[in-house]
KOLPA-865436 format. One record per residue (C-alpha): x, y, z; residue in one letter. Coordinates in steps of 0.5 Angstrom, whole numbers, padded with zeros to 4 digits, always signed. Layout:
# KOLPA-865436
XYZa
...
//
This chain:
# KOLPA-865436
-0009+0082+0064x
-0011+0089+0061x
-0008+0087+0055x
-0011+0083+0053x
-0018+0086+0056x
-0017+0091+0051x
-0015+0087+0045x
-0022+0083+0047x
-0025+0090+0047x
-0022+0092+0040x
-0024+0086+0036x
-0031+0087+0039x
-0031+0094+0036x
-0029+0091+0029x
-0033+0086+0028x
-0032+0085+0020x
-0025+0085+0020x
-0024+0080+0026x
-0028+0076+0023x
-0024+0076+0017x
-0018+0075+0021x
-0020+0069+0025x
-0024+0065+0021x
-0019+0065+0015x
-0013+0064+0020x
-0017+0058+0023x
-0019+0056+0016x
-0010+0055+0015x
-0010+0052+0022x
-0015+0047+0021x
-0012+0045+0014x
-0004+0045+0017x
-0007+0040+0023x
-0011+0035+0019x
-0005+0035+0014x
+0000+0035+0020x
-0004+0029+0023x
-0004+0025+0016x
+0004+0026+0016x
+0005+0024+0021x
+0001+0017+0020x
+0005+0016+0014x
+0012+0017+0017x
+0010+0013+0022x
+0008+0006+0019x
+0009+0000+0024x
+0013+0004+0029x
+0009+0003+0034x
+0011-0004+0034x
+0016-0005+0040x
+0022-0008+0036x
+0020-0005+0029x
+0028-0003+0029x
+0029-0009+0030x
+0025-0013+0024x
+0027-0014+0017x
+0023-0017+0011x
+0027-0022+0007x
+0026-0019-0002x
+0029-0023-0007x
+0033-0021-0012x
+0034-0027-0017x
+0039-0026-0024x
+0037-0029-0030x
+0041-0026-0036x
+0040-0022-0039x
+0035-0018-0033x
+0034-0019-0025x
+0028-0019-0022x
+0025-0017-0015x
+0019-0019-0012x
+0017-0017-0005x
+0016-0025-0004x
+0021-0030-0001x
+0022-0037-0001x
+0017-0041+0004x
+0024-0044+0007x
+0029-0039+0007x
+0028-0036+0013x
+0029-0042+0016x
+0035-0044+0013x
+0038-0038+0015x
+0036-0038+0022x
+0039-0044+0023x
+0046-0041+0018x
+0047-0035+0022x
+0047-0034+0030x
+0045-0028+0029x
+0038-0028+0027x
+0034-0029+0033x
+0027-0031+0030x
+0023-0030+0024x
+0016-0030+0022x
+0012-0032+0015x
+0005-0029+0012x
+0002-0034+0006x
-0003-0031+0003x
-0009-0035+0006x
-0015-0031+0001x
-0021-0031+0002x
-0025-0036+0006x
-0033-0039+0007x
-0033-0040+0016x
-0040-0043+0017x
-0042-0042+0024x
-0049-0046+0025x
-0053-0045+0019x
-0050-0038+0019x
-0044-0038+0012x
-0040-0032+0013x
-0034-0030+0008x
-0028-0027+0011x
-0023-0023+0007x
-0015-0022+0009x
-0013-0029+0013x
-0006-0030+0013x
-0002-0037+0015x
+0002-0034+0020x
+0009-0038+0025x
+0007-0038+0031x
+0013-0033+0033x
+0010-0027+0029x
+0005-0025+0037x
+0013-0025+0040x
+0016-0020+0034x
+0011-0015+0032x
+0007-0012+0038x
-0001-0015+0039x
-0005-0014+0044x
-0010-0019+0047x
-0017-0019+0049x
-0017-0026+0050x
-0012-0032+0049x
-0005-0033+0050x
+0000-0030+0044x
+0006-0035+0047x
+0001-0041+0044x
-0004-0038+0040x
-0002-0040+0033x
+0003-0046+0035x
-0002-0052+0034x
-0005-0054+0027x
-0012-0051+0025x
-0011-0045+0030x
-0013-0037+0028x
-0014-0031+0031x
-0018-0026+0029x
-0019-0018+0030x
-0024-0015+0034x
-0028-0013+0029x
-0027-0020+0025x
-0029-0024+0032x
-0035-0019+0033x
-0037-0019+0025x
-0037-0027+0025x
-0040-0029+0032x
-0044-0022+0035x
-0043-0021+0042x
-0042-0029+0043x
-0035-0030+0048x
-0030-0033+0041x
-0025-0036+0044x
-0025-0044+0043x
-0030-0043+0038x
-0030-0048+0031x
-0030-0044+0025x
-0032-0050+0020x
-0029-0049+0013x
-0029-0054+0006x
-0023-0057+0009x
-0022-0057+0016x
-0025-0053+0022x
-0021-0048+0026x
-0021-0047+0033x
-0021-0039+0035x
-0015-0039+0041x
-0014-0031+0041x
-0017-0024+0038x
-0013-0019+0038x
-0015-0010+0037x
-0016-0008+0031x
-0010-0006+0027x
-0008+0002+0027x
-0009+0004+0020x
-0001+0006+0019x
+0001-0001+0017x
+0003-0006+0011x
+0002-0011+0012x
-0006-0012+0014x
-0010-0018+0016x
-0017-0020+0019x
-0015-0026+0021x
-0009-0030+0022x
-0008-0038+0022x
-0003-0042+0025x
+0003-0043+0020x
+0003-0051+0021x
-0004-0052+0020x
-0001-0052+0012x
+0005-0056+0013x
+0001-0061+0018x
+0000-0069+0016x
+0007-0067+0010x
+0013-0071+0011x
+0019-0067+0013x
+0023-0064+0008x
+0030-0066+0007x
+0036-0061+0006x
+0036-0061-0002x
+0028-0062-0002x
+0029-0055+0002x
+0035-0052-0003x
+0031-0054-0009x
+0024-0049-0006x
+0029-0043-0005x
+0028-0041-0012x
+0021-0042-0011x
+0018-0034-0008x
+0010-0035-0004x
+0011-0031+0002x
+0013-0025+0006x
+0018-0027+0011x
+0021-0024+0017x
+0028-0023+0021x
+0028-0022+0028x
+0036-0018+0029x
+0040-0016+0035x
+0039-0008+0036x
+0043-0004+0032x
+0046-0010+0027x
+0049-0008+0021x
+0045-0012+0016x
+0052-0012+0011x
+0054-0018+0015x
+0049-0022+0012x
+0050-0020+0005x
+0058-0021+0007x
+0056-0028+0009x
+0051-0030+0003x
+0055-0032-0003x
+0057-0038+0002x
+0050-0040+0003x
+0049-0039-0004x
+0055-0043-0006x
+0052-0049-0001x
+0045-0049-0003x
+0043-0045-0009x
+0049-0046-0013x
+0047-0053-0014x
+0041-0053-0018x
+0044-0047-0022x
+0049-0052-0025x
+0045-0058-0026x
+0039-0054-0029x
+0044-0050-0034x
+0041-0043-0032x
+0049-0041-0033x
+0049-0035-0030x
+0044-0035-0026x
+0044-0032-0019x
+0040-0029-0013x
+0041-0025-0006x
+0037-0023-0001x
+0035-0016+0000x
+0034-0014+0007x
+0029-0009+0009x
+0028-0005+0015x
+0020-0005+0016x
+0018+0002+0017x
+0022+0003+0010x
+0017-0001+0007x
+0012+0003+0006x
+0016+0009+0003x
+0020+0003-0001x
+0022+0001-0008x
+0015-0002-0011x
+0018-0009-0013x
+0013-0014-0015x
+0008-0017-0011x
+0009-0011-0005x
+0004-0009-0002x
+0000-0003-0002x
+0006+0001-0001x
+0006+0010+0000x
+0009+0015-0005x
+0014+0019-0001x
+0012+0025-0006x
+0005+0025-0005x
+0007+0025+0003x
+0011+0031+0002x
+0007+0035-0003x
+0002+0035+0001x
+0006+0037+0007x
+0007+0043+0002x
+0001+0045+0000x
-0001+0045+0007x
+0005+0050+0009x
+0003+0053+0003x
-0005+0054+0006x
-0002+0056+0013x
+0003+0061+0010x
-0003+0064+0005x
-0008+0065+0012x
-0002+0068+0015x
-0001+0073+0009x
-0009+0074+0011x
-0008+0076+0017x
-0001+0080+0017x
-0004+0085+0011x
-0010+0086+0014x
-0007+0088+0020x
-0002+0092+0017x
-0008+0096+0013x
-0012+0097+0019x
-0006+0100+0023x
-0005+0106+0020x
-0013+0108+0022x
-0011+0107+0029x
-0006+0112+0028x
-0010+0117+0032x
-0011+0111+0038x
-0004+0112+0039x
-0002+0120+0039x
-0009+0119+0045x
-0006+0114+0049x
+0001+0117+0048x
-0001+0124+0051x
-0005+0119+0057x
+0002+0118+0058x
+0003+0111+0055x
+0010+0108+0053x
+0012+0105+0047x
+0014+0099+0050x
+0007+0099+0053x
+0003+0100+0045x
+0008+0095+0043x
+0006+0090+0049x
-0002+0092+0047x
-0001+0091+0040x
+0002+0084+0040x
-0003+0082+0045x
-0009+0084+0041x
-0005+0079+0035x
-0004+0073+0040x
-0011+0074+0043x
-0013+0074+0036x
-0008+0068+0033x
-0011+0063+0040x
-0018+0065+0038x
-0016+0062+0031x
-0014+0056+0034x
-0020+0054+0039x
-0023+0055+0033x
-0019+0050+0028x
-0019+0045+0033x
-0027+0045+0033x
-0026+0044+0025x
-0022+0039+0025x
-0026+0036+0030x
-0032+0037+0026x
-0029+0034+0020x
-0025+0028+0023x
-0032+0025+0027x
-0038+0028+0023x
-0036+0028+0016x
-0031+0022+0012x
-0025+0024+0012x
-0022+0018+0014x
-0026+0014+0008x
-0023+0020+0004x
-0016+0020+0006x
-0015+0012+0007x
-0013+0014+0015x
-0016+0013+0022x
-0014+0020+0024x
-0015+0022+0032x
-0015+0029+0034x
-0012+0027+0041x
-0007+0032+0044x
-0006+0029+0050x
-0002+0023+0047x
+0001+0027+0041x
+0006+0032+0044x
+0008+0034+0037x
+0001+0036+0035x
+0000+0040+0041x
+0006+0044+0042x
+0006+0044+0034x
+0000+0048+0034x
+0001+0052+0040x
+0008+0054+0038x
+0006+0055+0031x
+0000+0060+0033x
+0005+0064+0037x
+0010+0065+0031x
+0003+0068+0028x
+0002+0072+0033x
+0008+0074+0034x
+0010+0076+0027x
+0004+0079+0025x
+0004+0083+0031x
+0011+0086+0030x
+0009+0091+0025x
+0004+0095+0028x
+0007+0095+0035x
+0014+0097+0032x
+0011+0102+0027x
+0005+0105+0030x
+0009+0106+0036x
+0014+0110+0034x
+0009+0115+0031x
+0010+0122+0033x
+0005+0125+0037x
+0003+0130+0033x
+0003+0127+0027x
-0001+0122+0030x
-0007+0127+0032x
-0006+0131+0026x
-0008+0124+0023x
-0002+0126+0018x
+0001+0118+0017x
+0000+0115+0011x
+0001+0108+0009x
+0008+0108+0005x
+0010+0107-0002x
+0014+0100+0002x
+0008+0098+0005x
+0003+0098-0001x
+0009+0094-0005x
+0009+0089+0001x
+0001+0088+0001x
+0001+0088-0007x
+0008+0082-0006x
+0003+0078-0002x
-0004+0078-0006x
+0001+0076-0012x
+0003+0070-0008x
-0003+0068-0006x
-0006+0067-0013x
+0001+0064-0015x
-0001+0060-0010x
-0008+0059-0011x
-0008+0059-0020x
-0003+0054-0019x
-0007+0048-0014x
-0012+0049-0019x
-0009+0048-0025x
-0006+0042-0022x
-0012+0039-0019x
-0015+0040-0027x
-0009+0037-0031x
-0008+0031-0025x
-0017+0030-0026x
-0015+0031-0033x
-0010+0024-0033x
-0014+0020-0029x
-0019+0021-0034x
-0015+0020-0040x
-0013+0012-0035x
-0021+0012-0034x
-0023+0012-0042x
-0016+0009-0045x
-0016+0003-0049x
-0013-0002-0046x
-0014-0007-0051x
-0020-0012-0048x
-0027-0011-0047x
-0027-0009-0038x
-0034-0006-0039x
-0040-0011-0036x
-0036-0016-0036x
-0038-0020-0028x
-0033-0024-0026x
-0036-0030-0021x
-0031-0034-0016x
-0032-0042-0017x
-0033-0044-0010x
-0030-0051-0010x
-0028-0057-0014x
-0035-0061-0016x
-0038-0054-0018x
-0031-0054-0024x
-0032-0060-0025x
-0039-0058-0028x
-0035-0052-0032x
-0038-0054-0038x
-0045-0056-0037x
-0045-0049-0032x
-0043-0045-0038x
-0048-0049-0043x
-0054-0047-0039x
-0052-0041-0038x
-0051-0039-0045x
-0058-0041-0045x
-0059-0034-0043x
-0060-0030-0049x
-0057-0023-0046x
-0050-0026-0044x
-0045-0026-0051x
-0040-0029-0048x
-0037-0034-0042x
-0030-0036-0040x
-0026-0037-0034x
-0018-0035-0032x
-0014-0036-0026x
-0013-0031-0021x
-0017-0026-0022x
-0021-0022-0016x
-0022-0023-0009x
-0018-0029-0007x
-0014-0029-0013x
-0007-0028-0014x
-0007-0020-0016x
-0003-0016-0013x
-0003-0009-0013x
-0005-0006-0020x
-0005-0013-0023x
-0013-0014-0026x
-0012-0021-0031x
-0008-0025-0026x
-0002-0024-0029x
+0003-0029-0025x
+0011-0028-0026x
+0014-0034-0029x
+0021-0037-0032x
+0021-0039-0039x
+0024-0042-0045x
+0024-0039-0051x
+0027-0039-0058x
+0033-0035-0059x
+0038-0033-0064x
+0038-0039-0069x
+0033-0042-0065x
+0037-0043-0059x
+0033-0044-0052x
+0034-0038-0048x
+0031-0037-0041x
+0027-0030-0038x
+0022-0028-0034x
+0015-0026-0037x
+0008-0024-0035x
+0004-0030-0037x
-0004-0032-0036x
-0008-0038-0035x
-0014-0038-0038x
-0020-0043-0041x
-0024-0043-0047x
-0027-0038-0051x
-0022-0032-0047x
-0020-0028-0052x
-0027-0028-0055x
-0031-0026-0050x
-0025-0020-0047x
-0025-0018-0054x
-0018-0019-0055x
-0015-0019-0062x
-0011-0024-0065x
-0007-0022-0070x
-0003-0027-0072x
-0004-0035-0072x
-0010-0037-0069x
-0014-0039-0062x
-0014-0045-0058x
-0018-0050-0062x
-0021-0054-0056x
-0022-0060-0062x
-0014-0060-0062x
-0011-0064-0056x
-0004-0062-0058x
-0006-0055-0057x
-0008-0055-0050x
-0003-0059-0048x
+0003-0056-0053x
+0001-0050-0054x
+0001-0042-0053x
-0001-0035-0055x
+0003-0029-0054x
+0002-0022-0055x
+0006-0018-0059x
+0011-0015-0053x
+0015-0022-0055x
+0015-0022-0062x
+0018-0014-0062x
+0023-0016-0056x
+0025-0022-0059x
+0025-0019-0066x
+0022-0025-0070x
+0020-0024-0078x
+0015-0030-0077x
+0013-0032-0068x
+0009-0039-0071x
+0011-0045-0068x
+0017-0041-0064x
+0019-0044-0056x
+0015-0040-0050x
+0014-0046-0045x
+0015-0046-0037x
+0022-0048-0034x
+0022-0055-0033x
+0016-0058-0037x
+0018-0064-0041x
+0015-0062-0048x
+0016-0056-0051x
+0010-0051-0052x
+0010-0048-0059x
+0007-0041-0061x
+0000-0041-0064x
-0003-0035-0065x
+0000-0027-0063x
-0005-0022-0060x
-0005-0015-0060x
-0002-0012-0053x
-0006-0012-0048x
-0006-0008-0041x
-0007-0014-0036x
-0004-0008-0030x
-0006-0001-0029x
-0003+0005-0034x
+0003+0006-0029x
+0007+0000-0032x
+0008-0001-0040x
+0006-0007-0044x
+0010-0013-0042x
+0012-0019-0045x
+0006-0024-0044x
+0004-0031-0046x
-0002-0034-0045x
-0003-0042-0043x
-0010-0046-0043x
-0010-0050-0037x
-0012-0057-0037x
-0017-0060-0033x
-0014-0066-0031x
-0008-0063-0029x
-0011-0057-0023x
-0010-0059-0016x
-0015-0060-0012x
-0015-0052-0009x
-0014-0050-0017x
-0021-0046-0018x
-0022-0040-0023x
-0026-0035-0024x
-0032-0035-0029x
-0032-0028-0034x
-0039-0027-0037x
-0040-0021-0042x
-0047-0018-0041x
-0051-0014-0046x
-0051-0007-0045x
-0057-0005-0042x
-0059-0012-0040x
-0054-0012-0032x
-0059-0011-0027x
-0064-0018-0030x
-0059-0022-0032x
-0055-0021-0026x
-0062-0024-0023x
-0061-0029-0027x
-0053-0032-0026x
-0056-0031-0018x
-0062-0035-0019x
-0058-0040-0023x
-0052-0041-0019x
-0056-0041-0012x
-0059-0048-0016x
-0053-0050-0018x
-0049-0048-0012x
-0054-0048-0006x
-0048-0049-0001x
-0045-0042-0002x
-0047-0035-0003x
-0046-0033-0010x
-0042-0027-0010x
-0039-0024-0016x
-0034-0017-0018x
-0035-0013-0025x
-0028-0012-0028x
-0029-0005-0029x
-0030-0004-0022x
-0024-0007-0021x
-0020-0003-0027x
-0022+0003-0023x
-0019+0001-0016x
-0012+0001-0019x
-0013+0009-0020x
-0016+0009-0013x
-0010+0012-0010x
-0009+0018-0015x
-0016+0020-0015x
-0016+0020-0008x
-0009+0024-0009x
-0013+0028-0014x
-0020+0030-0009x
-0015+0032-0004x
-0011+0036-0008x
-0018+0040-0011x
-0020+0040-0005x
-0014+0044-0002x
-0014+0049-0009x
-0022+0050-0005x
-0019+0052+0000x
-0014+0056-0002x
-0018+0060-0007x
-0024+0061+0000x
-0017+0064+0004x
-0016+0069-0002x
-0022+0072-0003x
-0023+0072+0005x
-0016+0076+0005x
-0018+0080-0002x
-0025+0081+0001x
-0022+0085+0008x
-0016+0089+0002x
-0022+0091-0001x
-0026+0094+0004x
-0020+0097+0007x
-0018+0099+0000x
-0024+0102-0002x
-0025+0106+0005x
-0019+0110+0004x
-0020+0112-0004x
-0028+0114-0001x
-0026+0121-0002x
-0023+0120-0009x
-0029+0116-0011x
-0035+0122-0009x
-0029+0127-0013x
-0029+0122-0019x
-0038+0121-0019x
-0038+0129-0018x
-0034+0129-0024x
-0038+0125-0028x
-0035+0118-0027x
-0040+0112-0028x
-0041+0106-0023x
-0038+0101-0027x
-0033+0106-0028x
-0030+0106-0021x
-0031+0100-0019x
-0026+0098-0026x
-0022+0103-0023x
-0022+0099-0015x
-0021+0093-0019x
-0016+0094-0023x
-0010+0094-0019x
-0013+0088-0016x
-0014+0085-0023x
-0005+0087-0025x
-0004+0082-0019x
-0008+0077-0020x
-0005+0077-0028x
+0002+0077-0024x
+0000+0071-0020x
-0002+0067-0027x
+0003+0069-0030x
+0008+0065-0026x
+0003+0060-0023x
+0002+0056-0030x
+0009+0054-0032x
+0010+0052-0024x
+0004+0048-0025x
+0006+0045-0030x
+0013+0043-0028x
+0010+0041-0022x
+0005+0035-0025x
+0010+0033-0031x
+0014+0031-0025x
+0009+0027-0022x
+0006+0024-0028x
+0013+0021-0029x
+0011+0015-0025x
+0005+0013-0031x
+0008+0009-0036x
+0002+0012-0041x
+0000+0019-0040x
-0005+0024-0043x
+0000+0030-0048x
+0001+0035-0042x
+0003+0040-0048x
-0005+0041-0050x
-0009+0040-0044x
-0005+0046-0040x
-0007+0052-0044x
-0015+0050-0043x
-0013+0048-0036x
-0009+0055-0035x
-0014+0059-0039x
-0020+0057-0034x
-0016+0057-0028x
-0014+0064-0029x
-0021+0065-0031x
-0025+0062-0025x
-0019+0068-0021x
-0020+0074-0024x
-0028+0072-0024x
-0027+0071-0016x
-0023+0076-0014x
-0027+0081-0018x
-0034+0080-0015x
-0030+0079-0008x
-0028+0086-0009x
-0035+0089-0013x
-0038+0087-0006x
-0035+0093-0002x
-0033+0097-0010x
-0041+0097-0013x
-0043+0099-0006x
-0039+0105-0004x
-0039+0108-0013x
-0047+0108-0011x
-0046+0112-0005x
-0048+0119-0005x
-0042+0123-0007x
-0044+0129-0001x
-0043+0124+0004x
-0036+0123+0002x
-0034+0130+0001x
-0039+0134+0007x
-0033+0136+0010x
-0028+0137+0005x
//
C-alpha cells in the first residue's frame, strides 16, 4: 500500500509528464475498446441466434454454358421440396421482399420501409423476443405482420398494437405480435414481418411439376433448419438425384443442353463475411474488419511506446532517488517493487480514464451513426471486454515498468550519489528506434486516409456514362395513376424548368435493387445470335424502362436508333443494347441481331447500340446489358415504375414545389415522396467513405499520440542539453540555431519514418483498391499524397518540439552555467 501511496506522490510531483503519460496512454486505450467493441460486432453477426450453428441460407449456382451464376436468392419452392426430400432438414424458413408499403391508421398514412413475407417457422428458427403476441401463431394466419418496437411505436404511438388493422391498397393487416428491436449485428434486417400465406392465400395448390418448373426461377431468401454438427456434403452428395427428378426435365424439354445447378449451403454467421453474390445483402469486408483491428493495435502499441520512452527517459534523473533510498536501507527487490507500482498505478489511471472517453464517445457524440453499429460499453455482460482491458493495462504496466525497476536498481550507490549515471548509447538508439516507428506509423495512416479520399472522389466525379445529377426520381403509387402516365408527363412538361421525363422499373425505395444496383438493373436469361447467327443462351443485366429514357439520362446511342413510339413492332419486338454486348459478342454489324428473354414467342431484334453505361457502383466493370420498352398492356397489376424528371440547374428547390403541388392533385390519397439519383449514387460508396472517415480519423489519432509523446522527448531532451545550449548561446549561437540544432535529430527520425511509410502505404491501398473495377492511377496521386504527408510531420513535430527548444535557446545562458 505504500507503494502505491508513493507512486501517487511521484505523479503528483510531476505534473507534466504524468499528464503526458496518462492522457496519451488513455487515448490508445480508448481507440483499442472502441475498436475491440466494433470487432467483436462484426465477428458475431446473427450469434446471438440460440440455433445459428444450426441455420443455413439456400444460394443458388445455376450453370448456363458458357458461365455460372450466383445469387444469394432461391427459388420460392425449394426449401420446401427439400424439406420433404430429405429426413434430415428439420424446418425452413422464407423472406419475400415485401418493399415498401402505405398503412393507413384512421385518416393517418404512414410509410413502412423493410417488411418481408415471412413462414410462420421463422419465430421457431431464429431467436425473437416478444413483447406481445404468440411467436408459435403470429405468422400462421393470412394478413398477419409483426412489428419491431420502434415500427409499432412509429406507426401507433403509445397505443397497445396488438390486434390492430393496418389497412393497405390491397388488404388489411392484422398486428399479432411485436417483437424487440433487432441488434445491429445481423443480415438480414427488417421492421416488419408479414405471414408468408398471405401471398399464397386464395391461389390453387401447385402440382409437382408446376413446382419443378419454379425451381429455376430465384425470388427469396430461404433457410434450412439442420441437426447440430451436420455435414452439409451429404445433401450435396444426395442432389444430383433430386436434380436428375425435378430440374433435369425442363433442361431436356427446354434445350438448355448443359445446363445445370446446385445449391449452395451456407452457414449463417458465414454470410456476413461471405462471398458477394448477386442480390446479397449488404454484407462486411473481412479486410476492413482486420485492418482496423490493425490500426487499433498499432494506436495502442503507438501509446505504449509513449509511455515506455518517457519512462525510460525520466528514470535516469532519479538516479539520486535511488542511491538516497539505498543508503536508508532499501532492497532492490523493494526499488523494483516501487517502481513497478508507480507504472500500474499509472496504466490503471489511463484506463479510468479511456473508459470515460469512450463513454462520452459512444453516448454523447455519433458514433454509432458513423460506424453503422449500436455499440454498448457494458462490461459486466462482456467478459472479453473486461478482462481484455484489464489484462492488457497490466502487460503495459508491467513492461514499461521493467526497465527502470531492473536498471535503476542495480545502480550502485556511489555512482547514484554522485549523479554520475548516464543514458547509455543503447538506450538513445532504442528511443530513436521507436519515435521512427511512430511516425512510420503515423506518415502512413495519413497517407492512406488521402490516397483512399482520393479514390472516392475519383468514383464521386467519374462519368458514368448517363446524366445522375438533378435527376428526381418519384414512385407511382398505384395502377390508376400509371394508367394516367402520359397525361401526367404532359402536364408536367408543361413546367418549363423540367427538360425531361421518363420512367423505368425498379428504381428506389421498394424497388428491386440491391445493393450497388442504381438503374434496377434485374439479371435475366437470354436469347442471342451467335456464330453464324445461331441462337445461343446467357445471362445478361437488362433494363425496363418507358419513353424518352435514353434522352432524358443522357445517354448515348451510337449505333441504330431509339424506340420509335410511332412503330408497334419496336416496342413489342425490339431492344437496345450497350456496346459490352457488341464487343463480347464480337459482331461487325449488331442491327437487327437476336437478344430476346427465354421463353418469349417472338423474337426481339437489335435497334440501336449505346455507349456503356454504369448501371451499378464503380466496384464492378460494364456489364453486358439490354434494354426493353415495357408495354402497358402487358404490366400486372402490381407492375408500378418509377418516374425520372430531369430539373434544370438552379431551378430544384421551386420546381420540387412544383411536382409536390401537382402530384398532391394528381394523387390526393398518397404522400408524394421522391429520391434524387445522385443521392443514390453516392449511398453506393457509402461504406468506403465510412471506411475512409474512420481510417483519417484513426491517422488523427495517431499524429495527437506522436506529438504527446515527442512533446515529453522534447521536454526531456532539451533539460539534459541545458548546459550545452547556455555554452552554444555564450559562444555566439542564435536562437534559431539551437532550436534547428534540438530539432534535427528530431527531424533525421521523422525523415526515416517517411521514408519507409510511402511504400508501406502504397502497398497497403493497391490492395485494397483491388475490390474496384475502375480506380484512380495510384502511381500519380501518391507522390502529392506522400509529399504533404511528410510535410504535415515534419511541420508537427517541429512546433512540438520548438515548444520547450525556443524556450530554453531564450533563457539566460547564466542561469544555465551558474554552477559550472
Amino acid at each position: 500500500m505504500k507503494n502505491f501511496y508513493y507512486a501517487i506522490r511521484v505523479l503528483l510531483r510531476n505534473k507534466f509528464y504524468s499528464f503526458l503519460n496518462i492522457f496519451g496512454l488513455a487515448i490508445g486505450l480508448a481507440v483499442a475498446i472502441i475498436i475491440l467493441l466494433y470487432v467483436q460486432s462484426d465477428l458475431n453477426f446473427d450469434k446471438h441466434h440460440l440455433k445459428y450453428d444450426q441455420i443455413y441460407r439456400i444460394e443458388s449456382k445455376f450453370r448456363i454454358p458458357p458461365k455460372d451464376d450466383e445469387f444469394a436468392l432461391s427459388s420460392m419452392v425449394i426449401a420446401e421440396m427439400m424439406k420433404e426430400e430429405y429426413a434430415e432438414i428439420q424446418n425452413f424458413a422464407r423472406f419475400l421482399g415485401a418493399g415498401r408499403q402505405l398503412f393507413r391508421i384512421g385518416d393517418k398514412n404512414i410509410y413502412q420501409d423493410n417488411l418481408y413475407y415471412a413462414d410462420s417457422s421463422v419465430f421457431s428458427m431464429f431467436t425473437h423476443d416478444f413483447i406481445e403476441g404468440n411467436p408459435k401463431a403470429a405468422l400462421v394466419e393470412p394478413y398477419s405482420i409483426v412489428l419491431t418496437e420502434t415500427a409499432a411505436k412509429r406507426i401507433f404511438g403509445n397505443i397497445d398494437a396488438l390486434g390492430q388493422l393496418l389497412e393497405t391498397d390491397s388488404q388489411n393487416l392484422k398486428v399479432t405480435g411485436v417483437i424487440k428491436d433487432l441488434p445491429d449485428n445481423v443480415h438480414l434486417t427488417f421492421e416488419g414481418l408479414i405471414s408468408f400465406s398471405t401471398v399464397t392465400s386464395g391461389q390453387p395448390i401447385l402440382t409437382s411439376q408446376q413446382k419443378a418448373n419454379q425451381l429455376w426461377n430465384v425470388s427469396l431468401y430461404s433457410y434450412l433448419l439442420l441437426p447440430k454438427n451436420y455435414d452439409v456434403t451429404n445433401i450435396y452428395n444426395k442432389f444430383p438425384e433430386f436434380f436428375e427428378k425435378y430440374m433435369q426435365p425442363l433442361v431436356l424439354q427446354a434445350g438448355l443442353g448443359d445446363a445445370g445447378f446446385s445449391p449452395r449451403l451456407v452457414p449463417l454467421t458465414d454470410i456476413h463475411f461471405g462471398s458477394k453474390v448477386q442480390y446479397d445483402l449488404p454484407t462486411g469486408n473481412k479486410a476492413y474488419t482486420w485492418a482496423f483491428t490493425a490500426i487499433g493495435i498499432f494506436i495502442l502499441l503507438l501509446a505504449s511506446i509513449n509511455y515506455m520512452n518517457l519512462a525510460t527517459a525520466r528514470a535516469t534523473n532519479r538516479s539520486k532517488e535511488v542511491g538516497v533510498r539505498k543508503v536508508l536501507g532499501s532492497s532492490k527487490a523493494k526499488l523494483r517493487s516501487q517502481f513497478l507500482s508507480e507504472s500500474v498505478v499509472i496504466t490503471f489511471l489511463s484506463l479510468l480514464l479511456a473508459i470515460l472517453i469512450v463513454n462520452l464517445l459512444i453516448y454523447g457524440t455519433n458514433l454509432n451513426g458513423l460506424l453503422d453499429k449500436d455499440l454498448h460499453l457494458n462490461f459486466l455482460e462482456n467478459p472479453l471486454l473486461l478482462f481484455g482491458s484489464l489484462g492488457v493495462a497490466i502487460i503495459i504496466g508491467v513492461f514499461s515498468g521493467i526497465y527502470p525497476a531492473f536498471y535503476l536498481s542495480a545502480i550502485s550507490v556511489l555512482a547514484a550519489m554522485k549523479g554520475s549515471v548516464r543514458t547509455g548509447p543503447k538506450s538513445v538508439f532504442l528511443r530513436k528506434v521507436l519515435v521512427s516507428f511512430q511516425f512510420f506509423i503515423s506518415i502512413g495512416v495519413v497517407i492512406a486516409t488521402l490516397l483512399m479520399n482520393d479514390q472516392i472522389s475519383f468514383m464521386r466525379n467519374k462519368d458514368l456514362g448517363f446524366n445522375k445529377d438533378n435527376v428526381v426520381l418519384i414512385p407511382l403509387q398505384d395502377t390508376t395513376i400509371r394508367n394516367r402516365m402520359e397525361f401526367i408527363k404532359a402536364e408536367l412538361m408543361q413546367q418549363p424548368n423540367i427538360l425531361g421525363i421518363t420512367d423505368a422499373f425498379g428504381i428506389g425505395r421498394g424497388g428491386e435493387n440491391v445493393g450497388n444496383n442504381l438503374l434496377g438493373a434485374s439479371r435475366n436469361l437470354l436469347s442471342i445470335s451467335g456464330n453464324n447467327d445461331a441462337l445461343t443462351q446467357d445471362t445478361y443485366n437488362v433494363l425496363t424502362v418507358g419513353k424518352n429514357y435514353f434522352e432524358t439520362l443522357g445517354i448515348e446511342i451510337v449505333q441504330g436508333r431509339d424506340f420509335n413510339e410511332n412503330m408497334a413492332t419496336d416496342i413489342s419486338q425490339g431492344v437496345i443494347i450497350n456496346q459490352a454486348v457488341v464487343d463480347i459478342m464480337g459482331w461487325d454489324d449488331p442491327i437487327g441481331k437476336i437478344v430476346s428473354p427465354v421463353g418469349l414467342p417472338e423474337p426481339r431484334k437489335v435497334i440501336g447500340v449505346v455507349k456503356d453505361f454504369n448501371a451499378f457502383s464503380l466496384h464492378v466493370k460494364v456489364e453486358p446489358t439490354a434494354i426493353f420498352r415495357y408495354q402497358s398492356e402487358n404490366l400486372g397489376p402490381q407492375g408500378l415504375p418509377t418516374l425520372m424528371v430531369h430539373i434544370s440547374d438552379g431551378t430544384v428547390s421551386s420546381t420540387m414545389q412544383f411536382l409536390e403541388n401537382k402530384f398532391t392533385e394528381l394523387d390526393p390519397n398518397h404522400p408524394f415522396e421522391y429520391e434524387f439519383l445522385d443521392q443514390q449514387a453516392e449511398e453506393m460508396y457509402r461504406g468506403d467513405e465510412r471506411q475512409s472517415k474512420m481510417t483519417g480519423i484513426l491517422s488523427y489519432i495517431c499524429i495527437l499520440i506522436s506529438c504527446l509523446g515527442l512533446l515529453g522527448l522534447a521536454s526531456f531532451t532539451t533539460a539534459t542539453r541545458i548546459k550545452e545550449i547556455g555554452v552554444r548561446k555564450v559562444l555566439g549561437a542564435t536562437v534559431p540555431q539551437l532550436v534547428f540544432m534540438i530539432f534535427k535529430d528530431i527531424m533525421i527520425l521523422v525523415i526515416i519514418g517517411f521514408v519507409l511509410a510511402t511504400p508501406a502505404a502504397y502497398l497497403l491501398v493497391n490492395d485494397w483498391l483491388e475490390v474496384f473495377a475502375y480506380r484512380m492511377n495510384l502511381q500519380q496521386v501518391i507522390l502529392a499524397a506522400a509529399a504533404i504527408s511528410g510535410a504535415v510531420a515534419l511541420l508537427i513535430s517541429f512546433l512540438t518540439v520548438s515548444f520547450h527548444s525556443f524556450r530554453a535557446a531564450r533563457q539566460n545562458p547564466v542561469k544555465a552555467l551558474r554552477y559550472e
